[in-house]
N, CA, C and O atoms as a GROMACS GRO file, in nm:
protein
  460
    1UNK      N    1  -6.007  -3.433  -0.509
    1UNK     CA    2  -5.977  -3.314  -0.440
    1UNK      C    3  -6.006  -3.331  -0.293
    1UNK      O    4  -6.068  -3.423  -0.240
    2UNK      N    5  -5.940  -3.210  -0.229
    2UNK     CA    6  -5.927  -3.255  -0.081
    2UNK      C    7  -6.001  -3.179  -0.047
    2UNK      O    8  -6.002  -3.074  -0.111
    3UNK      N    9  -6.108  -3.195   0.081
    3UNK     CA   10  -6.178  -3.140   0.134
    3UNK      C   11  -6.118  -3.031   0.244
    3UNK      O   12  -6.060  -3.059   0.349
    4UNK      N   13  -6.153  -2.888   0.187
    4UNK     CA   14  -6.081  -2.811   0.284
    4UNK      C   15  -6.145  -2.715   0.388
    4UNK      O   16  -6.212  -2.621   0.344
    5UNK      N   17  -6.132  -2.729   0.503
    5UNK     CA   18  -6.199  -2.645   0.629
    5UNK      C   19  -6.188  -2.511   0.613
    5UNK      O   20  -6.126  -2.448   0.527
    6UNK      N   21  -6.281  -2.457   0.741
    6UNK     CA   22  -6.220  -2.329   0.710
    6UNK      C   23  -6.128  -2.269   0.784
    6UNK      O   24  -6.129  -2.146   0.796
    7UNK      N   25  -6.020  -2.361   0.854
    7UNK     CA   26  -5.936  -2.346   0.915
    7UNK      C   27  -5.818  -2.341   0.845
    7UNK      O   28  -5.730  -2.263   0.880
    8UNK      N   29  -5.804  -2.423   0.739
    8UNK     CA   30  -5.726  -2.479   0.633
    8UNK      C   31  -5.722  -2.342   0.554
    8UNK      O   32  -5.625  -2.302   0.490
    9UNK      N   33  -5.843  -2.278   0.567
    9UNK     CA   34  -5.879  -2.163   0.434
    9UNK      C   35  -5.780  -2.045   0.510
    9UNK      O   36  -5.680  -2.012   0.447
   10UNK      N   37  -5.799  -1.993   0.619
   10UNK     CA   38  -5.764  -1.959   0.714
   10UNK      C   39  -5.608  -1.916   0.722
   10UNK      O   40  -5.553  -1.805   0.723
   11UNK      N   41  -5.562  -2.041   0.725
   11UNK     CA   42  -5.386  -2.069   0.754
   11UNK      C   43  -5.359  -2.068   0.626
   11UNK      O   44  -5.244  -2.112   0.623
   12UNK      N   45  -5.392  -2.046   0.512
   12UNK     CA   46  -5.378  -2.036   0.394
   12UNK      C   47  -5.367  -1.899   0.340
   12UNK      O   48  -5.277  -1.863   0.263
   13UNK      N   49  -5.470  -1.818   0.387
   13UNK     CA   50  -5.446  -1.662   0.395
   13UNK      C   51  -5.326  -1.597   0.491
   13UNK      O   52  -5.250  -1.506   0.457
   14UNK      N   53  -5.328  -1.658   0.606
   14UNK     CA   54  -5.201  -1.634   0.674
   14UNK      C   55  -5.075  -1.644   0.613
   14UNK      O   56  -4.990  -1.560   0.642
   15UNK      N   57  -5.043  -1.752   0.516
   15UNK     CA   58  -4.929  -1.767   0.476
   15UNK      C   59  -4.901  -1.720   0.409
   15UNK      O   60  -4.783  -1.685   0.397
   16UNK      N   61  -5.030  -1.680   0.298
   16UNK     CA   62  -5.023  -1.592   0.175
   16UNK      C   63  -4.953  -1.415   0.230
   16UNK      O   64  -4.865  -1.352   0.172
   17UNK      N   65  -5.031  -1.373   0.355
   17UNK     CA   66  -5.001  -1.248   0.392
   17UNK      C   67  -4.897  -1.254   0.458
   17UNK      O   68  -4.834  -1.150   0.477
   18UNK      N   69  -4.847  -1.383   0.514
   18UNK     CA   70  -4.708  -1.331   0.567
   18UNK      C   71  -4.584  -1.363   0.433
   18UNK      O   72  -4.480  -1.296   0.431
   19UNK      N   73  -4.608  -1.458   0.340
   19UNK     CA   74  -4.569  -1.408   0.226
   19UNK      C   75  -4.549  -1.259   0.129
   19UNK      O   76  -4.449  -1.233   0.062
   20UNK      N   77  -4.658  -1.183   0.142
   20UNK     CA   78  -4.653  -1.031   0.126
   20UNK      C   79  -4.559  -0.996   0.145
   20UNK      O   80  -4.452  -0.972   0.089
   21UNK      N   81  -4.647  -0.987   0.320
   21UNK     CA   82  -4.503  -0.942   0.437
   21UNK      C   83  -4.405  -0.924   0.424
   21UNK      O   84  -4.353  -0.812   0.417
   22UNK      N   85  -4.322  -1.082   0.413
   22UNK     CA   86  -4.189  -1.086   0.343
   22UNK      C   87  -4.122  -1.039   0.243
   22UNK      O   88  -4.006  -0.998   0.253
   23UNK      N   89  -4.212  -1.041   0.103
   23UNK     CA   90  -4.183  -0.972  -0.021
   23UNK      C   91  -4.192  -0.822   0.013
   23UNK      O   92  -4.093  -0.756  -0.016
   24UNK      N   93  -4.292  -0.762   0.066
   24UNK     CA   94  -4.246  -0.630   0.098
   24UNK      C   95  -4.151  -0.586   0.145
   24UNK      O   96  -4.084  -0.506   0.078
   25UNK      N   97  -4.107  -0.629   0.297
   25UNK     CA   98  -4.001  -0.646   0.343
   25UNK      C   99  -3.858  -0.665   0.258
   25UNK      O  100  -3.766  -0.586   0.241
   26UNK      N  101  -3.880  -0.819   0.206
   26UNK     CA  102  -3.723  -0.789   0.087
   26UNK      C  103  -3.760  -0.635   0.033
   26UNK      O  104  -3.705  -0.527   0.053
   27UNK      N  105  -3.853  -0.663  -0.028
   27UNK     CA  106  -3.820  -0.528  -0.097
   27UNK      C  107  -3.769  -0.372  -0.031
   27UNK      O  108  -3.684  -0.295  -0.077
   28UNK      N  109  -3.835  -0.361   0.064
   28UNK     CA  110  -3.739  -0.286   0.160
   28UNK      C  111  -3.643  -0.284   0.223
   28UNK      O  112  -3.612  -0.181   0.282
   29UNK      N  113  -3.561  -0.405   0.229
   29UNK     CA  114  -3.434  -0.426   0.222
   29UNK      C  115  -3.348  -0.408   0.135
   29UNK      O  116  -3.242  -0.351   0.162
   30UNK      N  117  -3.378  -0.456   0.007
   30UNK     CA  118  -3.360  -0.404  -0.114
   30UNK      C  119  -3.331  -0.264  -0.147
   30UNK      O  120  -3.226  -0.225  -0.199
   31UNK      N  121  -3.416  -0.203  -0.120
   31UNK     CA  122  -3.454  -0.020  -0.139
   31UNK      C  123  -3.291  -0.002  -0.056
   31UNK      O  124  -3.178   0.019  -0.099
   32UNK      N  125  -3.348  -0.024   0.083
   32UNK     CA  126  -3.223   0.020   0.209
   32UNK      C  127  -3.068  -0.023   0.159
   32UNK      O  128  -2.978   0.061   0.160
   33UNK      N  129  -3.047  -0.150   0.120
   33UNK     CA  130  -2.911  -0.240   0.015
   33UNK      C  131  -2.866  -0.086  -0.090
   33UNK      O  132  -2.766  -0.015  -0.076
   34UNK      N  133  -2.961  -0.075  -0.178
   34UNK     CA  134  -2.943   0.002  -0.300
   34UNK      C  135  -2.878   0.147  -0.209
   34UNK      O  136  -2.760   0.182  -0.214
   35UNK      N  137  -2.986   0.216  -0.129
   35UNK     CA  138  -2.934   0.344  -0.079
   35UNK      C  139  -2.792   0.357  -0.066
   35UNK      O  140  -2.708   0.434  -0.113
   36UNK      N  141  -2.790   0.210   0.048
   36UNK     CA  142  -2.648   0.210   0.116
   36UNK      C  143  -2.507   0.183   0.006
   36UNK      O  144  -2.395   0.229   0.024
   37UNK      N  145  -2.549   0.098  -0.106
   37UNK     CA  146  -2.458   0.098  -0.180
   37UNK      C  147  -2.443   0.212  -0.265
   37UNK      O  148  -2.340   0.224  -0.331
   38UNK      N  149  -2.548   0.311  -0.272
   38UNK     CA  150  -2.489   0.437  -0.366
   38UNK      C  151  -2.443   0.550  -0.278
   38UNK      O  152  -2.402   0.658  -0.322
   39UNK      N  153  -2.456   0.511  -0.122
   39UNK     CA  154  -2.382   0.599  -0.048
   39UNK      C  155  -2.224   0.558  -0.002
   39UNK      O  156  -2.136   0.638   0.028
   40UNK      N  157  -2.212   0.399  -0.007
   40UNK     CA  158  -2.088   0.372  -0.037
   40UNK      C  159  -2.016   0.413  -0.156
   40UNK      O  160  -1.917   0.486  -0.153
   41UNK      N  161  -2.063   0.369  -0.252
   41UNK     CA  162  -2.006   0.438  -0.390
   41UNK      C  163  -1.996   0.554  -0.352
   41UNK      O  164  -1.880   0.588  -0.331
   42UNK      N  165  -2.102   0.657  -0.329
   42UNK     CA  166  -2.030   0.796  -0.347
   42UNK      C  167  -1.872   0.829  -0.265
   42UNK      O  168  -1.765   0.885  -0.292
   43UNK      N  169  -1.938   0.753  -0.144
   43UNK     CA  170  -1.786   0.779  -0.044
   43UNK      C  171  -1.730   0.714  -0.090
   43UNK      O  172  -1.635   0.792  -0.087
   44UNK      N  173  -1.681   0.609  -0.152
   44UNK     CA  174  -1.576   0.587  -0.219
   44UNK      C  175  -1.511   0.647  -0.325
   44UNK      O  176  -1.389   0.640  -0.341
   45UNK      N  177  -1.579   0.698  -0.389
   45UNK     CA  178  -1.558   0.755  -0.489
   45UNK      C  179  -1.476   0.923  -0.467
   45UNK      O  180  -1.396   0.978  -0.544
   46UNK      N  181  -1.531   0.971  -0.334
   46UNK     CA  182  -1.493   1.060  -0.240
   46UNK      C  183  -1.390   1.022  -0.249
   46UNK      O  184  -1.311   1.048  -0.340
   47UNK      N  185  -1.371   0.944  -0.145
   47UNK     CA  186  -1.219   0.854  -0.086
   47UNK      C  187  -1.089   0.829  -0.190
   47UNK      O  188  -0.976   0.796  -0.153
   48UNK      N  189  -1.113   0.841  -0.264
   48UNK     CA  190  -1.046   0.810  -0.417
   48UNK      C  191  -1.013   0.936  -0.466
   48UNK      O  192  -0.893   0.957  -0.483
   49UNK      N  193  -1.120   1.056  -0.501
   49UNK     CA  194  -1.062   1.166  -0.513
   49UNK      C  195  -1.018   1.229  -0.422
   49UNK      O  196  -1.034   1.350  -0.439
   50UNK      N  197  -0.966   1.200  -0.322
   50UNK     CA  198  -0.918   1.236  -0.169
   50UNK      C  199  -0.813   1.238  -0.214
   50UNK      O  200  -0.753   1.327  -0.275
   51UNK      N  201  -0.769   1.080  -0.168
   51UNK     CA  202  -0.650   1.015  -0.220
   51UNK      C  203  -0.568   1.061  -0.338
   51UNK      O  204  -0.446   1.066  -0.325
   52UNK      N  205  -0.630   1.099  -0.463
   52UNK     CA  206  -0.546   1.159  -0.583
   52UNK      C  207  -0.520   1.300  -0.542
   52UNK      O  208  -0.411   1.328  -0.592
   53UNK      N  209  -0.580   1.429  -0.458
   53UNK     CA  210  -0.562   1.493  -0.427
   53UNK      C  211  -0.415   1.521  -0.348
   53UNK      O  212  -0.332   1.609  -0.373
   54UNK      N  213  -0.412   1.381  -0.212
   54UNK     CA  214  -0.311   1.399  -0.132
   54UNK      C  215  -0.202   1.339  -0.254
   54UNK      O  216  -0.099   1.397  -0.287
   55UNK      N  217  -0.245   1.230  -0.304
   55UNK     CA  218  -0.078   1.178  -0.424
   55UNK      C  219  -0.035   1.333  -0.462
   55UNK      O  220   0.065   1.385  -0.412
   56UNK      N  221  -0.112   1.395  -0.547
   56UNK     CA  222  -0.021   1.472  -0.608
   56UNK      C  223  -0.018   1.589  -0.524
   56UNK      O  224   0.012   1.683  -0.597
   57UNK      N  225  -0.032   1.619  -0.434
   57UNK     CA  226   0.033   1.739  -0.286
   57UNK      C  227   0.134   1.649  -0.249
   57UNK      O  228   0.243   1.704  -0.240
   58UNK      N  229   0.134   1.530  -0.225
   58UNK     CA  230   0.290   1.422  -0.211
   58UNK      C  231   0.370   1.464  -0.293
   58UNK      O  232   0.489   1.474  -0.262
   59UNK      N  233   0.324   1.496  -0.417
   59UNK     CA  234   0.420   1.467  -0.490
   59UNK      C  235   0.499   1.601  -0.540
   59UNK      O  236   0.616   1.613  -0.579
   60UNK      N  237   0.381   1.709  -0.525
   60UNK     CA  238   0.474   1.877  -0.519
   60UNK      C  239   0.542   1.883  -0.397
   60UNK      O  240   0.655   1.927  -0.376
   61UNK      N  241   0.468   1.840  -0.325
   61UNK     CA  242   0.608   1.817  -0.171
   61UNK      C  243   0.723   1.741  -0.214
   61UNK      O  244   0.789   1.824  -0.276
   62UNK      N  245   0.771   1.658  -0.216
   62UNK     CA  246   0.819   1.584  -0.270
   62UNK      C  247   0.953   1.653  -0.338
   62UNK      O  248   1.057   1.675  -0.277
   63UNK      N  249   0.922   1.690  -0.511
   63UNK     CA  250   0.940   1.802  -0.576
   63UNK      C  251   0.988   1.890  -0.505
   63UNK      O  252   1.108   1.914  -0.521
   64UNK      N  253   0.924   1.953  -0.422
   64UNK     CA  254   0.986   2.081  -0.381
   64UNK      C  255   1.124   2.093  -0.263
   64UNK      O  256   1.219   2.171  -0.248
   65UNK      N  257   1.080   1.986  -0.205
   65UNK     CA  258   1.225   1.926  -0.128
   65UNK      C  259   1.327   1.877  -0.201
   65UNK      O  260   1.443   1.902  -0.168
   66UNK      N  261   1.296   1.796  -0.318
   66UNK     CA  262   1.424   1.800  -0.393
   66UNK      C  263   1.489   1.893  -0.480
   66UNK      O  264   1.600   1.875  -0.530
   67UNK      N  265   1.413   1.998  -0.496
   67UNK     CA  266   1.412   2.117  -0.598
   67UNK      C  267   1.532   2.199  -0.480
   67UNK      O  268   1.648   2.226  -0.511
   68UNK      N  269   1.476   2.225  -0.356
   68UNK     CA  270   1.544   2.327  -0.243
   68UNK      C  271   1.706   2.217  -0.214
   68UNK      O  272   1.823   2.251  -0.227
   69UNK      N  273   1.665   2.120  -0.185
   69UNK     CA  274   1.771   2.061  -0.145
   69UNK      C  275   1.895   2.071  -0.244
   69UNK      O  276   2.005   2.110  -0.204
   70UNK      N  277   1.872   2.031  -0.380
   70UNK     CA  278   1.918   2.045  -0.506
   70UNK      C  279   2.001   2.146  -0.495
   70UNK      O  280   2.123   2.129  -0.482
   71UNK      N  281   1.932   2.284  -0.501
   71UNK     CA  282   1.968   2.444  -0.496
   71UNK      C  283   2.031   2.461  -0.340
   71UNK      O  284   2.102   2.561  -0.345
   72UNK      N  285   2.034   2.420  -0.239
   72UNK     CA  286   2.096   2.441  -0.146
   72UNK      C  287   2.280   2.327  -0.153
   72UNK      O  288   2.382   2.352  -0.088
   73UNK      N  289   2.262   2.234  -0.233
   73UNK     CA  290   2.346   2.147  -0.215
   73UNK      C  291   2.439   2.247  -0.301
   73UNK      O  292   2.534   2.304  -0.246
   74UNK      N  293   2.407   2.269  -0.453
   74UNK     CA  294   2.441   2.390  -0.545
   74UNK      C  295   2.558   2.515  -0.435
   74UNK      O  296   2.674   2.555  -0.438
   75UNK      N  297   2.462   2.530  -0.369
   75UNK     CA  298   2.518   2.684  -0.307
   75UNK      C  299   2.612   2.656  -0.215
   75UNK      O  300   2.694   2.742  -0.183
   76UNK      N  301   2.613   2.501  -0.147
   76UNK     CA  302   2.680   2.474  -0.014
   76UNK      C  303   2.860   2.468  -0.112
   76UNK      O  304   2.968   2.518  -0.080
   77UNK      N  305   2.816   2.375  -0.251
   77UNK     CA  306   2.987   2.365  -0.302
   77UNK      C  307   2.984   2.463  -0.401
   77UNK      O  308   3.033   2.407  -0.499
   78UNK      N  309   2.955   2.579  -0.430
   78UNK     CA  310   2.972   2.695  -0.517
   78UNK      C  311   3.050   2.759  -0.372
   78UNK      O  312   3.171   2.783  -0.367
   79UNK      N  313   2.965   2.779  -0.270
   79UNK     CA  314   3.070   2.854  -0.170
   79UNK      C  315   3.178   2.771  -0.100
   79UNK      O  316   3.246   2.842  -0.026
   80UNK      N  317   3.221   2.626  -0.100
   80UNK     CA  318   3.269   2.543  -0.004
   80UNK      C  319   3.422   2.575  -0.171
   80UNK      O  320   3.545   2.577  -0.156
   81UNK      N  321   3.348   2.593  -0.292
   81UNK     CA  322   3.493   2.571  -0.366
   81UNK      C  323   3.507   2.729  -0.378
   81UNK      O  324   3.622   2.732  -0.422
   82UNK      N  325   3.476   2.840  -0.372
   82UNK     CA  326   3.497   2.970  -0.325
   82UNK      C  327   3.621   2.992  -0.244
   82UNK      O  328   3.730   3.046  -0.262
   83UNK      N  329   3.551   2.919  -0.131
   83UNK     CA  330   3.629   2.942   0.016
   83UNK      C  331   3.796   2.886  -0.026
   83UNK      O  332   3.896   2.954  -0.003
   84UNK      N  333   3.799   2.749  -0.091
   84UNK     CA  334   3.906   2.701  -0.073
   84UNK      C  335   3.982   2.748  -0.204
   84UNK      O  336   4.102   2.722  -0.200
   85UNK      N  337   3.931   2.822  -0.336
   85UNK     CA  338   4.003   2.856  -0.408
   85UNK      C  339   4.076   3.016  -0.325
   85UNK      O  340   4.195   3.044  -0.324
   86UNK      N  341   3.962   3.102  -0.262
   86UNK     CA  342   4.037   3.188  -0.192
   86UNK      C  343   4.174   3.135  -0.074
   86UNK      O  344   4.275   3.204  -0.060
   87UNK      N  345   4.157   3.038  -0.020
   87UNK     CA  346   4.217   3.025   0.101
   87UNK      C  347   4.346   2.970  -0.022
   87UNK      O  348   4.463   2.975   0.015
   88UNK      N  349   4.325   2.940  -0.107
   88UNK     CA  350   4.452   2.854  -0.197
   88UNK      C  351   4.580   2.990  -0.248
   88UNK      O  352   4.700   2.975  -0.267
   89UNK      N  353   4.489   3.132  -0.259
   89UNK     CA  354   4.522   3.216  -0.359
   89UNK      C  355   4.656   3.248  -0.214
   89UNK      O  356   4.773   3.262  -0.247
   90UNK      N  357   4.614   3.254  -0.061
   90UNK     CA  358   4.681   3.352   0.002
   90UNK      C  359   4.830   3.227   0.049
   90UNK      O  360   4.857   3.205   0.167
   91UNK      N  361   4.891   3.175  -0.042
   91UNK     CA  362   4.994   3.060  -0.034
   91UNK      C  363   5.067   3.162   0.003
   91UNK      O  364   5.063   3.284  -0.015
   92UNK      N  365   5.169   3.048   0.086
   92UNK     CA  366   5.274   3.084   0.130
   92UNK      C  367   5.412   3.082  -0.011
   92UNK      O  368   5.445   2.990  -0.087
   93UNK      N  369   5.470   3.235   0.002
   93UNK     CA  370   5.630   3.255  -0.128
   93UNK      C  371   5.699   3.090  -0.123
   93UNK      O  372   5.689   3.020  -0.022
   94UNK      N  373   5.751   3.056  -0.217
   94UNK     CA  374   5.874   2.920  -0.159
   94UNK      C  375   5.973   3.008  -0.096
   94UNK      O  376   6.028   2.966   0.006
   95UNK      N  377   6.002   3.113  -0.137
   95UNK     CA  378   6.153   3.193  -0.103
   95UNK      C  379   6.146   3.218   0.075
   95UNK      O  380   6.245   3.271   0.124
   96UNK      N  381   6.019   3.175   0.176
   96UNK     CA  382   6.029   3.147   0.280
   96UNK      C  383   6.088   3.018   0.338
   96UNK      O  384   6.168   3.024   0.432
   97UNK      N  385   6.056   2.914   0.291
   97UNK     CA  386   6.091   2.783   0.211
   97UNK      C  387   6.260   2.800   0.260
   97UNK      O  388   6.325   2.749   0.351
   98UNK      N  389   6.290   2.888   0.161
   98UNK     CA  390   6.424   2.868   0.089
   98UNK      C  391   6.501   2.911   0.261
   98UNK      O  392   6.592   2.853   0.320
   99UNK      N  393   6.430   3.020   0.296
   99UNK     CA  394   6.512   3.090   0.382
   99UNK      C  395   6.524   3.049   0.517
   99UNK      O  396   6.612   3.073   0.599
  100UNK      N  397   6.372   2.953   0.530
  100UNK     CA  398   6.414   2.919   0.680
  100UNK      C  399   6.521   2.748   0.684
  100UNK      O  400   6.566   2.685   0.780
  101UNK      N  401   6.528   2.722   0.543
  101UNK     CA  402   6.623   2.625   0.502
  101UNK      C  403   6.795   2.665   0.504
  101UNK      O  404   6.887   2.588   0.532
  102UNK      N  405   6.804   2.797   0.467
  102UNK     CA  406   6.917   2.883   0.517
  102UNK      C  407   6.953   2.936   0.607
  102UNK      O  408   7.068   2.978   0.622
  103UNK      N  409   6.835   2.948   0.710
  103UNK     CA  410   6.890   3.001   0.830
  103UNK      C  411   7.031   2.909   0.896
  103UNK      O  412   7.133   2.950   0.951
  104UNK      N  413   6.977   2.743   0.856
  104UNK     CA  414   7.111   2.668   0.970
  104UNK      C  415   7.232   2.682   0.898
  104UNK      O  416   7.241   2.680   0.775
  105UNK      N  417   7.317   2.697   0.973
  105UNK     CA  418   7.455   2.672   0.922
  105UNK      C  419   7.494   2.587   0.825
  105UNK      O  420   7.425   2.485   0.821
  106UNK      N  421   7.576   2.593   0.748
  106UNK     CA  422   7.613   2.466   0.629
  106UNK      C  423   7.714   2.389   0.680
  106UNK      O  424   7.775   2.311   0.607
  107UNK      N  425   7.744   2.401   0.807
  107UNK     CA  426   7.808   2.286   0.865
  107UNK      C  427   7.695   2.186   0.933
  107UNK      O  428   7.697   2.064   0.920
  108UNK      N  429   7.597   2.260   1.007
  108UNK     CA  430   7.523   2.168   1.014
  108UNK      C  431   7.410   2.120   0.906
  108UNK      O  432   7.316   2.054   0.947
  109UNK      N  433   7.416   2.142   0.818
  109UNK     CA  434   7.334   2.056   0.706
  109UNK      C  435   7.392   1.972   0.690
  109UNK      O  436   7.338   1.867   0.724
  110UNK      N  437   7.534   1.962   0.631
  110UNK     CA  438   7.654   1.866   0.587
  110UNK      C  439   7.626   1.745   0.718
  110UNK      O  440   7.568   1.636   0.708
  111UNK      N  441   7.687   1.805   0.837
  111UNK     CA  442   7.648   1.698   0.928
  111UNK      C  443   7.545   1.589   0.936
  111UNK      O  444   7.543   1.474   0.980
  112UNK      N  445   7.450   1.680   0.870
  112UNK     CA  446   7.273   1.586   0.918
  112UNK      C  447   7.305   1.488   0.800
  112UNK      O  448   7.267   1.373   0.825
  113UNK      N  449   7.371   1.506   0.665
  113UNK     CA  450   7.364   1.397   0.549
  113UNK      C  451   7.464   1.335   0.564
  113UNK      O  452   7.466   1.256   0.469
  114UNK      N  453   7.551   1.320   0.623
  114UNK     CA  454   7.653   1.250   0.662
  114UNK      C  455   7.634   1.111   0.732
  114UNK      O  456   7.682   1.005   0.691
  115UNK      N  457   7.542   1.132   0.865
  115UNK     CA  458   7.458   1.063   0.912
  115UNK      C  459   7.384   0.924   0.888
  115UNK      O  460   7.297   0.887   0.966
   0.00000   0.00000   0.00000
């Protein structure tokens, strides 16, 4: 065995207590690690039910623009074939047809097929 001073004894307790030190320390790092990761988790966990919140408000938005658009597209050709079945009803007689085809002379018709 080695003969030990009491200097030796000394720097021996030092190392031991700054050993402590350290282990306390981790361990309070530790503690501080743990906090911070269950305050990340929570905010994440936040962040996540955030997120599913805005998806499905995306997604009644969404929905509801295609729902209006849908019903507006509906109404634009319910009235666009309205309009043109009315505008179809107010036709012109043929017997106008006939008559402004009779107004010319039948010499000049004959003429034009001759031609």
């Amino acid at each position: 065995m080695t003969n030990l001073t009491r200097g030796d004894f000394e720097a021996c307790i030092n190392v031991l207590q700054t050993c402590f030190k350290l282990t306390d320390l981790q361990s309070k790092i530790a503690a501080i690690l743990f906090q911070a990761y269950r305050f990340a988790e929570q905010d994440c966990c936040k962040l996540v039910s955030s997120l599913q919140i805005c998806r499905a408000r995306l997604l009644q938005t969404k929905i509801a623009i295609w729902v209006t658009t849908r019903q507006t597209c509906h109404k634009l050709i319910a009235n666009y074939s309205k309009t043109e079945y009315e505008d179809n009803l107010g036709f012109e007689p043929l017997t106008s047809r006939f008559l402004n085809l009779s107004s010319y002379p039948l010499s000049q018709l004959d003429s034009g097929r001759r031609r």
